[in-house]
C-alpha positions as CSV (number, residue, x, y, z in Angstrom):
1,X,187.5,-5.9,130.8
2,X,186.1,-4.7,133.9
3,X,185.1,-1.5,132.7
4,X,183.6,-2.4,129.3
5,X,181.7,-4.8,131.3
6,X,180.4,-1.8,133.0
7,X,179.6,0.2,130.4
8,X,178.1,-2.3,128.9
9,X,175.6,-2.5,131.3
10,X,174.9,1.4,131.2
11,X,174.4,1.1,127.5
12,X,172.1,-1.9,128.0
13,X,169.8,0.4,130.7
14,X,169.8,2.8,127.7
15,X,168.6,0.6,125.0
16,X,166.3,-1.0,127.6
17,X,164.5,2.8,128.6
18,X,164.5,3.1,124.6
19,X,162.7,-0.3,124.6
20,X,160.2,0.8,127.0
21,X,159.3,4.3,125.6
22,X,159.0,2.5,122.2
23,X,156.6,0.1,123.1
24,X,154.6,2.8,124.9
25,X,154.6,4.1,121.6
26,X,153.4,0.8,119.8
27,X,150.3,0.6,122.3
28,X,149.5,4.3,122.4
29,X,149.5,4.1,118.6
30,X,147.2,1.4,118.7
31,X,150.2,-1.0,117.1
32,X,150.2,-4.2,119.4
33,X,148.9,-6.4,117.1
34,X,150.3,-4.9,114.4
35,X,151.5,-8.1,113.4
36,X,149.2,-11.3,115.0
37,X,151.6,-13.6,115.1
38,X,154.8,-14.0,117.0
39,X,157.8,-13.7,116.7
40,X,157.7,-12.9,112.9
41,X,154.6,-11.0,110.8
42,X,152.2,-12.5,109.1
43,X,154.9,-15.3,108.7
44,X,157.8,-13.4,107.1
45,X,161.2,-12.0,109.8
46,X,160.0,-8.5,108.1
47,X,156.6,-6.9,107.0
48,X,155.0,-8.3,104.2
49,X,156.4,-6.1,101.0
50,X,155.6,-7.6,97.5
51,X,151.6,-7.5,96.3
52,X,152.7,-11.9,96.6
53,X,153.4,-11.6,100.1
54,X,150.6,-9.5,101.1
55,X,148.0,-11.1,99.3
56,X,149.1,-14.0,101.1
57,X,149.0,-12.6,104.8
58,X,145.8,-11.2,103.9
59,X,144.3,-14.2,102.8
60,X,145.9,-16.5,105.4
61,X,145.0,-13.9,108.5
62,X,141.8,-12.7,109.6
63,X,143.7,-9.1,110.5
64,X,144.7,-7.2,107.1
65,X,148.0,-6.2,107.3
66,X,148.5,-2.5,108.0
67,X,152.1,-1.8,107.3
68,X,152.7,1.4,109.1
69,X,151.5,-0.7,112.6
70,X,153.0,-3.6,111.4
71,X,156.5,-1.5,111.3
72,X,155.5,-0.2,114.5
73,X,155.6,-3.3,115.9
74,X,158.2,-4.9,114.2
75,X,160.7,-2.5,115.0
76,X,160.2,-3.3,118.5
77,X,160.2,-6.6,119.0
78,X,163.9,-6.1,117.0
79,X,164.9,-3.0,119.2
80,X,163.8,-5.9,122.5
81,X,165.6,-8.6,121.0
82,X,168.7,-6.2,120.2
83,X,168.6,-5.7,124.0
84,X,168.5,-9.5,124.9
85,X,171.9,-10.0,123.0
86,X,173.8,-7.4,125.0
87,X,172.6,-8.9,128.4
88,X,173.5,-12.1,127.2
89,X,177.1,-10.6,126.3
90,X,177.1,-9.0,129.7
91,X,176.5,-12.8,131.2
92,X,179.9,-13.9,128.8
93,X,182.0,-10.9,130.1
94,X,180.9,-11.8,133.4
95,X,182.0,-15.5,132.9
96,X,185.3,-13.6,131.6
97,X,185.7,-11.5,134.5
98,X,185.0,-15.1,136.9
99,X,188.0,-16.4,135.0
100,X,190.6,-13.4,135.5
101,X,190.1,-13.7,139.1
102,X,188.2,-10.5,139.0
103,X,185.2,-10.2,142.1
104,X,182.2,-9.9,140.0
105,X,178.6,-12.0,140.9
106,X,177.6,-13.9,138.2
107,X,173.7,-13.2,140.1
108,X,172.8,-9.9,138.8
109,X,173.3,-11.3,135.1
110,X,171.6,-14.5,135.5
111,X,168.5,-13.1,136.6
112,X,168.5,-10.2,133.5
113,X,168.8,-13.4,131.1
114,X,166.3,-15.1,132.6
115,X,163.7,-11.7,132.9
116,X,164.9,-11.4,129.4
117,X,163.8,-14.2,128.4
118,X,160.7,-14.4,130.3
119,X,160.0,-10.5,128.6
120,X,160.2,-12.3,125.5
121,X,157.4,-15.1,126.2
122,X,155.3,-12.1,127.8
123,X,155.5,-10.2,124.5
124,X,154.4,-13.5,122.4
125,X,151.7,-13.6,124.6
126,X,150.6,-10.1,123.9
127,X,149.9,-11.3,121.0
128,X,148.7,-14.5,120.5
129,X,146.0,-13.7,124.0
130,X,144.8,-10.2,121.5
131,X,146.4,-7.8,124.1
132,X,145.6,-8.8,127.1
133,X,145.6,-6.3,130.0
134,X,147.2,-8.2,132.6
135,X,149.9,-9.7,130.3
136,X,150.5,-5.9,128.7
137,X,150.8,-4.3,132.0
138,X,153.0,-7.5,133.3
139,X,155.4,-7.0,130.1
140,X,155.5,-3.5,131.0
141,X,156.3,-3.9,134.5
142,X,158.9,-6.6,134.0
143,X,160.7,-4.3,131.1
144,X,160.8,-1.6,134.4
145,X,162.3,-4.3,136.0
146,X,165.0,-4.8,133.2
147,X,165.7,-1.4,133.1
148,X,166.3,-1.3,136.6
149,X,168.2,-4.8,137.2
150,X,170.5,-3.3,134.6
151,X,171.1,-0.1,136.1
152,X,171.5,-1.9,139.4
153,X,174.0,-3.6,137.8
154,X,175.8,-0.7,136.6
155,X,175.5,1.2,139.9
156,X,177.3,-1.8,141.6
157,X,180.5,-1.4,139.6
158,X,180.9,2.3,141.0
159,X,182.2,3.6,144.3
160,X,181.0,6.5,145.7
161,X,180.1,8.7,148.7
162,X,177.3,8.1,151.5
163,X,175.2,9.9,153.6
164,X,176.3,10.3,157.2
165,X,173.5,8.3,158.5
166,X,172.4,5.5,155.6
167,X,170.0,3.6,157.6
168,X,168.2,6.6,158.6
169,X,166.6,6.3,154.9
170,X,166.8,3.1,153.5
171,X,163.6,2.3,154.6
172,X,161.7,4.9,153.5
173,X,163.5,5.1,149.8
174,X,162.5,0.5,150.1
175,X,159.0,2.0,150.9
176,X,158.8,4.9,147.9
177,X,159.8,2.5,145.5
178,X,157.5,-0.1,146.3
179,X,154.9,3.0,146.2
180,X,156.3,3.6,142.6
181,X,156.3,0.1,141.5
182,X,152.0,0.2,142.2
183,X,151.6,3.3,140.5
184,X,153.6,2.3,137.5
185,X,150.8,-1.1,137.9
186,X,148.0,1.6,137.7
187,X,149.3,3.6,134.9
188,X,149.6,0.9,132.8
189,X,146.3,-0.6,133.7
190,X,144.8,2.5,132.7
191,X,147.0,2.5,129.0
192,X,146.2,-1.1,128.6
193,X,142.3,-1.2,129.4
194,X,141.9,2.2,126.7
195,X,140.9,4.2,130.0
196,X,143.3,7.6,129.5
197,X,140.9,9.7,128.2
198,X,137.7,8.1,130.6
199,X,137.9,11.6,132.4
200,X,138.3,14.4,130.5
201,X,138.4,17.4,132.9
202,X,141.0,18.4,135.7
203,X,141.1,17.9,138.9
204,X,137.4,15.8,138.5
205,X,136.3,13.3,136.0
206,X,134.1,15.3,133.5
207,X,132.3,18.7,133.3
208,X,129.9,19.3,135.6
209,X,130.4,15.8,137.4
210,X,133.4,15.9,138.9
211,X,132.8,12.4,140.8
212,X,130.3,10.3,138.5
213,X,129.6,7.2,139.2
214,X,132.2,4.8,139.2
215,X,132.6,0.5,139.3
216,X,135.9,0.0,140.9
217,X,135.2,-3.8,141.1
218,X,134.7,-4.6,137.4
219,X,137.6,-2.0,136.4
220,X,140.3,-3.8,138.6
221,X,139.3,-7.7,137.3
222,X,142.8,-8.7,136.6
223,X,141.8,-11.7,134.4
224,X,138.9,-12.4,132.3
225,X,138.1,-14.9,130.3
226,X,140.8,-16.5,127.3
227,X,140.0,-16.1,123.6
228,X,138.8,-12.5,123.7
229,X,139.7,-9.6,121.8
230,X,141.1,-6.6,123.8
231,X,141.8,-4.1,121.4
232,X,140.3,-0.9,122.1
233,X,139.6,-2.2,125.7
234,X,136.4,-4.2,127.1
235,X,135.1,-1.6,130.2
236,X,132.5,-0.2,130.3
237,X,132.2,3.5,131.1
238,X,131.7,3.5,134.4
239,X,134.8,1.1,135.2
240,X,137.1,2.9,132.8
241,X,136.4,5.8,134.9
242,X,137.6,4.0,138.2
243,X,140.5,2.8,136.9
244,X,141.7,6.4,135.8
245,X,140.9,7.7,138.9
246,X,142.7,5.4,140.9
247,X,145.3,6.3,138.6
248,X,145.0,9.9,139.3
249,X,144.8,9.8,143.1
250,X,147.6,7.2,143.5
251,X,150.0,10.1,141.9
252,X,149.3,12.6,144.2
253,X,149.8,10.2,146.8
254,X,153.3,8.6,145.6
255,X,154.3,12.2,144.4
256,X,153.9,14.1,147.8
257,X,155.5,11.0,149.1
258,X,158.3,11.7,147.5
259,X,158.4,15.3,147.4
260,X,158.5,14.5,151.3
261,X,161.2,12.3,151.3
262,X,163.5,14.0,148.5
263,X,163.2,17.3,150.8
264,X,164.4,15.2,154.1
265,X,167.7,13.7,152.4
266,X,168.4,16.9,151.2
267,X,167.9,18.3,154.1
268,X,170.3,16.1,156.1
269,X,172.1,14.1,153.4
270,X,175.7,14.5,152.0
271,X,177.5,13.7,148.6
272,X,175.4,12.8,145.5
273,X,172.6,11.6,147.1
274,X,171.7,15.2,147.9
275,X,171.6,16.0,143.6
276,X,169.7,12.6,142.8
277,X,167.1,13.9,145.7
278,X,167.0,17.3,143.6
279,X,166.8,15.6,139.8
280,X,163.7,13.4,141.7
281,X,161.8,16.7,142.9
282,X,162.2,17.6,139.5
283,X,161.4,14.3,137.8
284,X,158.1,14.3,140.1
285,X,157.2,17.7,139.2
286,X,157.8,16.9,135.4
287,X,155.3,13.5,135.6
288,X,152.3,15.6,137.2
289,X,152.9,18.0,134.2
290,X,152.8,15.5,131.6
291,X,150.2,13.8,133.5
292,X,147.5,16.6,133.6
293,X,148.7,17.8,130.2
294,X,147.5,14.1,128.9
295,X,144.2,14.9,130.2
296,X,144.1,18.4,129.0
297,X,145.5,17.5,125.6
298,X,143.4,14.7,125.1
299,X,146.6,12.6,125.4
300,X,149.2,13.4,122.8
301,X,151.1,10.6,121.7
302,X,154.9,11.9,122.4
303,X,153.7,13.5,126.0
304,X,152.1,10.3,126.8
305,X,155.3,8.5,125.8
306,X,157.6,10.7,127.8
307,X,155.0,10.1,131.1
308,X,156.5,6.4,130.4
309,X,159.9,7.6,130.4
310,X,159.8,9.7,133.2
311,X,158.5,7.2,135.0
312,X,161.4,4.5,134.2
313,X,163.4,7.4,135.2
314,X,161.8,7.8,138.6
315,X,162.3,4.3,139.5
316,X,166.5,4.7,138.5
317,X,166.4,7.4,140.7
318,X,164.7,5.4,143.3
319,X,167.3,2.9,143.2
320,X,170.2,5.2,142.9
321,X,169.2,6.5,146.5
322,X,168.6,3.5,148.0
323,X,172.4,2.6,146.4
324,X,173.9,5.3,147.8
325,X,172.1,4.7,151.4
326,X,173.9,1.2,151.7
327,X,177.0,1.5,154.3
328,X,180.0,1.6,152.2
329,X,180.7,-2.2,153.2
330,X,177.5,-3.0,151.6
331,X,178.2,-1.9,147.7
């Protein structure tokens, strides 16, 4: 039982990063409110199919359905509640486990039911608030956080090797991921307030202007006013602008950070820790790639999806190396 429980929780990490990268598809593709209500569409557990049915949602919503969104949608809020059954199962084979005599915490599932669960009121209120930005990015930070309370998880049923001096890291690994968590904030501010394409050009904004003028105090309000439609963003120009560059600047400052730090625990590190330090040089090297090719590209939909996904994979690899700087007493 103890190993199904954790694989269990690796397979849930999994279906949680495919959660993630499929609901930065739904908002790249312009798909949030695919359906306006929550949690079914347009009133029906599926989208509307028959002429009957869609006459219906059409004359009883002010959005007209749009099936191919609608599916987009739909799919994910199944794919997220898939997820929340296999956390909850984790909870019961924890309970099991408790039972057996077996030393498992019943913490660490707790608190992935209750972000589950608190993942599911942020995605009704996507919805029902017309896309919010600061409930967007906030569903898309706490879905990180699923993904990584879940690998966390997982990570704690292993045994492995340390480095010689743990302590000698932790710190700056606790720093580098708090560094990752504000960056992830910024990315998805800038997906959620329509602000990728703002600049156009590489390294500066636009042609000819590499610096224009910029209002960083409008493009960082985190809440405006209720009953406002979001869609397609509310910035102006000049504030769409700030936010992307934030966006830009705070990667090359997070991803020297960590080119830094990778390189030092390589350096003097032993065991694993040294090959999760490599697969994080390459995992920073990979977002800056799909980061300027967003901007060059005029941001493709399946290389702005995998930025989402290498960045849930940056923070696993974050935690992985602060795991393996605990003291062996400590895991």
């Amino acid at each position: 039982m103890k190993t199904a429980f954790k694989w269990l929780s690796f397979i849930a990490c999994c279906i949680a990063m495919i959660v993630i990268m499929k609901g930065a598809y739904v908002r790249l593709s312009d798909a949030g409110l695919g359906c306006p209500d929550w949690p079914g569409c347009y009133g029906h557990i599926a989208v509307p199919n028959t002429a009957d049915e869609l006459a219906a949602a059409n004359e009883n919503y002010t959005r007209p359905v749009e099936p191919v969104k609608a599916w987009k949608e739909m799919i994910h809020r199944y794919l997220a509640s898939f997820l929340g059954l296999v956390i909850l199962g984790l909870l019961f084979l924890a309970y099991g486990l408790k039972k057996r005599g077996e030393e498992v915490s019943l913490i660490w599932p707790w608190l992935l039911v209750t972000l589950v669960i608190f993942q599911g009121l942020l995605g009704m209120w996507t919805v029902t608030l017309n896309v919010k930005p600061a409930i967007v990015t906030a569903h898309l930070i706490f879905g990180f956080a699923t993904a990584a309370g879940l690998w966390s998880l997982f990570l704690s049923q292993r045994s492995e090797r340390y480095i010689v001096q743990p302590q000698a890291f932790r710190s700056s690994i606790i720093l580098g991921l708090l560094l990752l968590i504000g960056q992830i904030f910024l990315g998805g501010w800038v997906s959620t307030n329509y602000s990728a394409l703002a600049c156009i050009t590489f390294p500066g904004c636009n042609i000819g202007n590499p610096w224009p003028k910029m209002d960083f105090s409008e493009g960082f309000v985190l809440w405006r006013g209720l009953g406002q439609d979001y869609e397609f963003g509310v910035l102006d120009s000049t504030a769409r602008m700030a936010v992307h560059m934030t966006h830009r600047l705070g990667a090359v400052i997070v991803g020297l950070y960590w080119l830094w730090l990778s390189i030092r625990i390589i350096r003097n590190g032993t065991g694993s820790i040294v090959i999760v330090s490599g697969l994080t040089l390459l995992l920073i090297t990979l977002q800056w790639g799909l980061g300027i090719s967003n901007i060059l590209m005029s941001l493709p939909i399946a290389i702005a999806v995998a930025h989402n996904g290498v960045a849930a994979l940056l923070v696993l690899t974050a935690i992985t190396l602060l795991f393996y700087a605990k003291p062996p007493s400590q895991n």
